[in-house]
N, C-alpha and C positions, 0 to 999 in steps of 0.2 A: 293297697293300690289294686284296682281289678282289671280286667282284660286289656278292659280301651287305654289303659294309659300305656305308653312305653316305657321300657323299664333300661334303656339305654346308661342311666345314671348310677346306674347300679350293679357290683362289679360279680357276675355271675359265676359262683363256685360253691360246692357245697359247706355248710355251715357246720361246723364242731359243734356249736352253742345248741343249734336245733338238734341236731342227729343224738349228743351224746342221751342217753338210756332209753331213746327209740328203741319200740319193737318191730322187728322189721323181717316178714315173712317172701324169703326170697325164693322163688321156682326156678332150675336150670342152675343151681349153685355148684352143681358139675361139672357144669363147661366151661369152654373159655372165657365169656363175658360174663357169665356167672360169676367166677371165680374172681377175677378181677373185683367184679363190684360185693362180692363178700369181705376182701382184703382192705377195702377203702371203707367201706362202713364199721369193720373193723378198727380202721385208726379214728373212726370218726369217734367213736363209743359208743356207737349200736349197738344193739342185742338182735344176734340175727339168727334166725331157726332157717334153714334150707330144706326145699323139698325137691328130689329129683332122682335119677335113674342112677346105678353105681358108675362112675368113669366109664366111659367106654376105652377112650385110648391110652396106652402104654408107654412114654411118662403121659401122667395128666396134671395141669399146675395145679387145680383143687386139691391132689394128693402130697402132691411136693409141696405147695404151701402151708396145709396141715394147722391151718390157724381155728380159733372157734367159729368161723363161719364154715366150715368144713362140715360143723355136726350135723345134725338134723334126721330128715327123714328119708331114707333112700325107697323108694316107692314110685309108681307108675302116674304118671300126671291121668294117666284115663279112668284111675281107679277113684272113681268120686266119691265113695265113703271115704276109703285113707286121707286124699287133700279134704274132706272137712272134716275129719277128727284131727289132723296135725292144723291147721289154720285156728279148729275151736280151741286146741289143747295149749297150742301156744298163747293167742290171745294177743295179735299182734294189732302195733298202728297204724302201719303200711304195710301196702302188700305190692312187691316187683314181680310180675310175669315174665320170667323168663326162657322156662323151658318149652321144648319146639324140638320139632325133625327137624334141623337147618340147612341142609342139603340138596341142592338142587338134582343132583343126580342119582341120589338115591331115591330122588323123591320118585324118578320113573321107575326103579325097583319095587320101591314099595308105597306105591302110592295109596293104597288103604290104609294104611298104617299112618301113612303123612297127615291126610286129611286129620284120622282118627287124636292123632298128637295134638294137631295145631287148631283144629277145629274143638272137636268134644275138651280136649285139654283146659283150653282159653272157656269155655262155658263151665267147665267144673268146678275151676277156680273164681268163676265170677257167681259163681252158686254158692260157694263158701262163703263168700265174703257174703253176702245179702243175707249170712246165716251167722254170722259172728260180728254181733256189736261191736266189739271193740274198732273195726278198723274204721278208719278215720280217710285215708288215701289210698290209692291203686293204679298202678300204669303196665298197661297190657304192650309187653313191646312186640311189633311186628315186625314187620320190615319193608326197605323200598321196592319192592316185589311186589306189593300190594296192589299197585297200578296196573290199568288196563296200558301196558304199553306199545305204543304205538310207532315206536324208535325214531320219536323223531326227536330236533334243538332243543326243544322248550322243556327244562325240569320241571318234575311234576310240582304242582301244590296239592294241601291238605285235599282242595274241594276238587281234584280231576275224581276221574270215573276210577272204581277200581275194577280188579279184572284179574288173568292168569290163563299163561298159553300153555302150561305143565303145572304138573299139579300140585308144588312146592306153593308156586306164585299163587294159584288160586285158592290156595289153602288157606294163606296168611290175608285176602283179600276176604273171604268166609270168615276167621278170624275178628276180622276191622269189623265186619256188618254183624257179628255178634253182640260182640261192643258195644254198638254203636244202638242195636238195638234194647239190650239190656240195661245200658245208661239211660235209654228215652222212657223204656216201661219199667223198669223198678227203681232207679236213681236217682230220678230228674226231682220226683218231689222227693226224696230224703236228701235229708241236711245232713243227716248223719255221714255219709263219705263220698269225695268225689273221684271221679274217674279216669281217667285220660289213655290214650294211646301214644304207642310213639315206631316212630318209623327211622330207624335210622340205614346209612350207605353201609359199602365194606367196610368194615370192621377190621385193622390190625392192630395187630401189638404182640411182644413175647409171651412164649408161654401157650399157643396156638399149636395141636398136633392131628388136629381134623383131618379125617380124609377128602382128598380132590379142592383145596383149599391153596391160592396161588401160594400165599407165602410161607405156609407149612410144606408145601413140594418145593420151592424154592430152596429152601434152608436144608429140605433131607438131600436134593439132588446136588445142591455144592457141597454141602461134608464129604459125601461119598465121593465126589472130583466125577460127576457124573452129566451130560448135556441135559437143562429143564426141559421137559413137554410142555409145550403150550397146545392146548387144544385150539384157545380162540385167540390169539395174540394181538387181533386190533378188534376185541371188546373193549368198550368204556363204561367205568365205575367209580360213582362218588366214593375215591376213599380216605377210611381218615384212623387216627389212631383210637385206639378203645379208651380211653381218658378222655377222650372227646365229648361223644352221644351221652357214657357214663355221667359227666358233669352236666348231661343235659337233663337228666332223668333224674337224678338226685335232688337239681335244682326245680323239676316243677315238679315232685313232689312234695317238696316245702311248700311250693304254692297253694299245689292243693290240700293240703293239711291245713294250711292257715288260712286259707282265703276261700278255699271250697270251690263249686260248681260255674263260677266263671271261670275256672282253668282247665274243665271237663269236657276237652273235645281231642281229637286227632292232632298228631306235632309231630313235622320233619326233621329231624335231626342231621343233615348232611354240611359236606366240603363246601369252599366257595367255589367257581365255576373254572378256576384254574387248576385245581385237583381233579376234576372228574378226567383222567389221564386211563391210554389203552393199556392192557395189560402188558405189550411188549414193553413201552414206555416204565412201568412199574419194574417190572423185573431187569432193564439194566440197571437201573436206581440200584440194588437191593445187588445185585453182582460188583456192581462198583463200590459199596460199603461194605462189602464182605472182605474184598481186598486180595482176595485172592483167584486165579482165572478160574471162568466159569463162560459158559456159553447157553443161548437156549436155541431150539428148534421146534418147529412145529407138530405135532401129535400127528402118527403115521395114520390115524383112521378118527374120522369125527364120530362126535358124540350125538347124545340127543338133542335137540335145539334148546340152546340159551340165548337170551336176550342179547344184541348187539349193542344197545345202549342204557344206561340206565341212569336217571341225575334227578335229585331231588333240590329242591328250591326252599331252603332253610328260612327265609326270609319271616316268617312269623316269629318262628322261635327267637331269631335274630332283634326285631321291634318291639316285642312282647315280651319274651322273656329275657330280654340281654343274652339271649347266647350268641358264643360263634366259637370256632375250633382255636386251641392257641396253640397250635402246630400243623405249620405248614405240612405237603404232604413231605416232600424230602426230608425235614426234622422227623415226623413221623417213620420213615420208614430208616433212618438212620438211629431212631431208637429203637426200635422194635431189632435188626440185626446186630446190632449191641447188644440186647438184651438176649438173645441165641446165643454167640458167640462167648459172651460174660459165664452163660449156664454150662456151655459146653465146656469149657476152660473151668469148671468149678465152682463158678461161684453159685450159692443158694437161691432158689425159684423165691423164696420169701423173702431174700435181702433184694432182689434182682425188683420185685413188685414195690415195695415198698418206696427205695429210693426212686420209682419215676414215678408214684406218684406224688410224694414230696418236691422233687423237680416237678412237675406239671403245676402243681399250686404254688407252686415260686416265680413261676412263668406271668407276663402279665395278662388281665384279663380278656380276652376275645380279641388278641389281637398277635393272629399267628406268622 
């Protein structure tokens, strides 16, 4: 079935029968979404090599989970000898982009550095591939920053303008137009692997210990019995759980493994329009499933400017590819302090990943 048709009929989750003895060259197996989607490829029975920086934070679930998506290469995304002798050495069939500065506000720290990550990074890795036959698919995720935004009602689509008021957002925007130009001049005529981007919303789920991240401050500031900072408390952002976007990314690279370069273009990955919820909104959520008293206030001294709105228009993915989220935001963010609270109280970072995403695939399909 190729673009034009709707794939509505079709019950959109990743496939055991495709993935198992896939090779599968993941970048960012470090972090949080990383790590996650090492775990799940993992059950799937991939063979998965990781390329990315050592943990940065202290616990990190790539560590505590400790599974064979864990192995790999610990090396510098900008160093483009090492990502193409691990991408050639490996020999994989897909390749997931996922390592990045993800930080908005480190990004005004280091903003050469950000660029250098998310920009040179994203072309290193797409210089590999055009240098290693084997791979067959590739999905460069970005993010919904990518937009020239304009803060206004309307979620963005694939085809708005991209753009970046700090240099996180206009990194990931550089990024997309790398992509986008690298698929046009060396991909479009090879049959050999297709391409895609993807952009997905906020990202939660357990297992998250990033710095300046709501529900990582969230979760450290009620253990301690201490009041949240909210720097921007009526910011709005599409957010959703990390089993979400992941089963979004899994599944169109099936597509483009098998079906090729009608599924090589740009893909939103966001909430429906009821989740895009402000951040104050978010964090009573997340105080009232903790269960225990907690309060939040407003940050004594503002920050660098962040986005006042942010909302992506899934709707392609949605037609096209049968996705959509199968957890609402409240299930989302009800799992996710479960999954804190489970870790804190003992239970294992690897038993803790595993059983949601076994519940997330029990769940029915795209309809949260």
């Amino acid at each position: 079935m190729g673009l034009g048709q709707p794939a509505l009929d079709r019950a959109v989750s990743p496939r055991p029968e495709f993935w198992r003895g896939k090779r599968v060259f993941v970048t960012g197996h470090t972090g949080f979404k990383g790590a996650w989607l090492g775990a799940w490829l993992d059950l799937l029975g991939a063979s998965v090599h990781g390329f990315a920086l050592p943990p940065e934070t202290n616990p990190n679930l790539s560590a505590l989970i400790d599974g064979r998506h864990g192995g790999g290469t610990l090396a510098d995304i900008r160093d483009a000898e090492r990502v193409s002798a691990a991408m050639a050495g490996f020999a994989p069939d897909i390749v997931l982009h996922l390592a990045a500065q993800s930080l908005v506000r480190r990004s005004y720290r280091e903003p050469a550095a950000t660029v250098a990550v998310n920009v040179m990074g994203t072309l290193n890795v797409l210089e590999a591939i055009r240098a290693t036959p084997s791979v067959r698919a590739a999905i460069i995720v970005t993010s919904d920053k990518c937009y020239q935004n304009q803060e206004g009602d309307r979620p963005y689509r694939e085809s708005d303008a991209l753009g970046g008021a700090d240099p996180y957002s206009a990194s990931k925007a550089c990024a997309e137009l790398v992509t986008a130009a690298w698929r046009r001049s060396f991909f479009a005529a090879d049959q050999r692997v297709a391409i895609a981007s993807a952009r997905a919303g906020n990202v939660i789920g357990g297992g998250d210990w990033a710095e300046d991240r709501l529900i990582p401050d969230c979760i450290a500031a009620l253990a301690a019995g201490r009041a949240i900072e909210l720097r921007n408390p009526h910011a709005t952002r599409p957010w959703q759980h990390v089993l979400d976007p992941l089963a979004g990314y899994l599944s169109l690279a099936e597509r483009l493994y098998t079906e090729g370069g009608d599924w090589a273009r740009a893909w939103n990955f966001g909430p429906p329009s009821g989740d895009i919820r402000p951040v104050s909104v978010v964090v009573a959520a997340v105080i009232a499933h903790w269960g225990e008293p907690g309060c939040w206030i407003a940050a004594p001294l503002p920050g660098p400017h962040e986005a006042g709105r942010l909302a992506l228009d899934p709707g392609l993915a949605r037609t096209r590819l049968g996705w959509a989220p199968r957890l609402a935001l409240d299930d989302a963010l009800a799992w996710t302090v479960d999954w804190y609270r489970r870790h804190r109280d003992g239970e294992a970072a690897a038993s803790l990943v595993r059983r949601q995403i076994e519940a997330w695939e029990a769940l029915p399909a795209g309809t949260p």
